[in-house]
N, C-alpha and C positions, 0 to 999 in steps of 0.2 A: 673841762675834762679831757683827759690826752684819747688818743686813740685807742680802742680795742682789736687788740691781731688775737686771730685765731688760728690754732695748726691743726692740720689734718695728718692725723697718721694711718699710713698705708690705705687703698682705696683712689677713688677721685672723689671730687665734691659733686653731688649732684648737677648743678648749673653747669659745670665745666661739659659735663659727658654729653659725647653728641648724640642723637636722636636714634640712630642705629644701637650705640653702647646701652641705652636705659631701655630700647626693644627687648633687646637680648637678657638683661639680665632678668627682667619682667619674665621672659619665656623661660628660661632656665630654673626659676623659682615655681614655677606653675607645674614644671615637668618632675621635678622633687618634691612637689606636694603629690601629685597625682601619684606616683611613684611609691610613695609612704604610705596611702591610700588602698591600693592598690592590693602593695602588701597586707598590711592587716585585714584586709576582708579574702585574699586568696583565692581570688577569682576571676572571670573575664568581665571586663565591663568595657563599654564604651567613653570615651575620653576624648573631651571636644578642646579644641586649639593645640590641637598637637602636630597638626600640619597631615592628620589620616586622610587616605582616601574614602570616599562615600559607602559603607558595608566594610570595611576594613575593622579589626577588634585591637586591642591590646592584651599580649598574651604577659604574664608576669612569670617568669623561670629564676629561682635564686634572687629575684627581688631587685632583676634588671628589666623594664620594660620590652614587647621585642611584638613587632605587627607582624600579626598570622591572617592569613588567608582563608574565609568562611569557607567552611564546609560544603555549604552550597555551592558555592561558585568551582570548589574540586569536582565536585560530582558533573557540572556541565561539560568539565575535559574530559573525551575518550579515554585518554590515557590512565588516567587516572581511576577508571573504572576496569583497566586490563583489555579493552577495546580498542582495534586497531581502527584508525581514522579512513579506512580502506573498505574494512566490513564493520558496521556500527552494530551490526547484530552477531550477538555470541552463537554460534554453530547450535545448531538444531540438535536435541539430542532425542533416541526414538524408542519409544519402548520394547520388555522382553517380546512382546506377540509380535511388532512388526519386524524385529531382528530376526526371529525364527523364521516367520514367513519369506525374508528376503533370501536366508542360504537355502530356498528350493527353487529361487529361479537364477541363473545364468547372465551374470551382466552380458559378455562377449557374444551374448547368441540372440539373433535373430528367429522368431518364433511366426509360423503359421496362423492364420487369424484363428483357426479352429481349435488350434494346441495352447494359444494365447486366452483363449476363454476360457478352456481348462482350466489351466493354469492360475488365471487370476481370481475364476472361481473357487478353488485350492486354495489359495493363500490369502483369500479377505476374511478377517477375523473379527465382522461386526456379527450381532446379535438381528441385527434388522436384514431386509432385502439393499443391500446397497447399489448405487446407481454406479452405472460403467459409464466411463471418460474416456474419449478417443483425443489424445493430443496429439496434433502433428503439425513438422516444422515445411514450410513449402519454397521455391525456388525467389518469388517475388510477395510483394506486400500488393493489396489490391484484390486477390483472388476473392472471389464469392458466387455464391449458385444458391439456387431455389432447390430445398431438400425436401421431397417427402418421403418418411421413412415407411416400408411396408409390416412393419410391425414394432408399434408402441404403445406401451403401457403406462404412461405418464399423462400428465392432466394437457387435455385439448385445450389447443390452444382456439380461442375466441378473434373472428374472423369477419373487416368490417368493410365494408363497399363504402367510399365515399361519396358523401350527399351532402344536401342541405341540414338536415340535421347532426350532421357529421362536423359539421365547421360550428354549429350554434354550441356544443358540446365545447369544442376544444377553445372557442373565447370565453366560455366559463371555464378552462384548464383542467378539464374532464378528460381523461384516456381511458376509455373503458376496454379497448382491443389488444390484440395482441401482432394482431399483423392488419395493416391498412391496405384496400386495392384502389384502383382511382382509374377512373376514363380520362383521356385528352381533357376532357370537356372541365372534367371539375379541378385540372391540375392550376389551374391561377387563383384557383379559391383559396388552396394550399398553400400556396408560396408563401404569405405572411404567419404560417407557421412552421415552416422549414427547422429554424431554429431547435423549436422544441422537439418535433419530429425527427430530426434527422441524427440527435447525439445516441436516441432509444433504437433506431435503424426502423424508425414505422415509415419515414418519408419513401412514397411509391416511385418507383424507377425504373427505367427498361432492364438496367445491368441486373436488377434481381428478380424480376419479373413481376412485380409489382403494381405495373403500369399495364391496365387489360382497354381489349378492344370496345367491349362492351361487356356489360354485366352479367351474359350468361356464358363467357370468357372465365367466370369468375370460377365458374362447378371444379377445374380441374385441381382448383385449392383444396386443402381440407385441415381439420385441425389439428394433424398429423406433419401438416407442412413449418418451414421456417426458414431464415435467409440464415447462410451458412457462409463468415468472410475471415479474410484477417484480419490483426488487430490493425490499429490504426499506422505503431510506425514499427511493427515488428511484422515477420513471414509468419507466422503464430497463430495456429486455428484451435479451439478449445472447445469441445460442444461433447452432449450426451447422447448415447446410443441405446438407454435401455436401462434394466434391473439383473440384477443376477439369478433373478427369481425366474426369468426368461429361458426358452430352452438356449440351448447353444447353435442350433440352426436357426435361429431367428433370429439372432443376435449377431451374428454372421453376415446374412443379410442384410442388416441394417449398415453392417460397416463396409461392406463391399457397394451398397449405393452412394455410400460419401463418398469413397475412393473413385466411379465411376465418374461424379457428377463433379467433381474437383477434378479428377483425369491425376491417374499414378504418376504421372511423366512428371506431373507438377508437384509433386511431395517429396521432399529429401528423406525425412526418415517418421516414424511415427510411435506413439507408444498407448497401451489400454492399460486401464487400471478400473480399481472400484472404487468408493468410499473411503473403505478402511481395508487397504491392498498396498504392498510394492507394485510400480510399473513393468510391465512385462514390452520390449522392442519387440515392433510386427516387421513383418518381411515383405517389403513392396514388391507387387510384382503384375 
């Protein structure tokens, strides 16, 4: 029998095509099925060898394939949310009673502690007794002092001499105090819980006076008392002075021994408020 020729029209012969050419034509059919597919169902789906990244979709528009970007992953960009990458938080917005109450006080003015009470007993627009906040900014970080206030209405604070029973307590991770006093004597007992002690501000120390001679050193404490500092890496002191339920000479009082035991010379500027108040600026003096 003579030979058998075969022709091929248009194309290449399979055997001939190199190992790339028959990749490609394989992917090229897979992405026109997926594609036809796609189409008739009209919707998003996922679509595997297509060369997507990991959570990537295929969106179908006109019945051309086209990779959108999940929703989720928009929502993780600032931008995308109208959020500047500067302030992640959209601007505080405050209600009509704290707008009204704000145009009776005076940004540009400095107020008296006693016309400052006034004041911010005027514009707190809570239902309850709210509690008065003394914030003030100070010259250095580190500042702190032993405060007792000569008129408070607030729950006594619980006031604990350290002992032997003092240390069997806190290796069972009991804190039952609120402020700790310590002799020389029992301060090496403490050292192995410094740690815990010291992030709550209960570790006893000379700088706050927490560190006494002996135990009837201890009377001048009371439950009226507490260590009064800045924050750790800011000039920043934040602490309460009272209710508004209080008269305004007690109140007074109260803020005039913080300023005393802090010393004015060391506070740059300060401001009182209540609960539910705008901040009213004191006038150091």
């Amino acid at each position: 029998m003579g030979k058998t020729k075969t022709a091929f029209i248009g194309g290449t012969p399979d055997d001939e095509k190199t190992g790339k050419e028959a990749y490609e034509e394989r992917r090229k059919k897979k992405e026109a099925a997926a594609a036809r597919a796609l189409e008739s169902e009209g919707k998003k789906t996922k679509v595997k060898g297509l060369g997507l990244k990991g959570g990537e979709r295929v969106k179908v528009i006109g019945g051309e394939p086209e990779i959108a970007v999940e929703e989720e992953k928009a929502k993780e960009i600032p931008e995308a949310q109208g959020i500047s990458p500067k302030h992640p938080k959209p601007p505080k917005s405050r209600g009509k009673k704290y707008q009204k109450a704000r145009m009776k006080i005076d940004r540009n003015k400095t107020y008296p502690i006693s016309e400052a009470i006034k004041l911010v007993k005027e514009t707190s627009y809570s239902k309850f007794a709210g509690t008065m906040e003394l914030h003030f900014t100070t010259k250095k970080v580190g500042l702190s002092a032993n405060i007792t206030l000569p008129h408070w209405e607030g729950k006594a604070k619980k006031i604990e001499i350290a002992s032997d029973e003092t240390i069997d307590k806190l290796k069972k991770g009991k804190i039952d105090f609120d402020m700790l006093l310590a002799t020389a004597e029992m301060m090496p007992k403490l050292v192995p819980f410094a740690r815990v002690l010291g992030p709550k501000g209960l570790m006893p120390n000379p700088k706050n006076g927490t560190l006494i001679k002996d135990k009837k050193e201890a009377a001048k404490f009371s439950g009226n008392s507490f260590n009064l500092k800045t924050e750790k890496e800011a000039p920043v002191i934040h602490t309460v002075i009272g209710k508004t339920s209080q008269s305004d000479k007690d109140l007074e009082e109260n803020i005039q021994t913080i300023f005393d035991a802090v010393s004015t010379k060391q506070i740059l500027k300060a401001y009182l408020k209540s609960t539910m108040s705008p901040s009213v600026k004191l006038a150091i003096s």
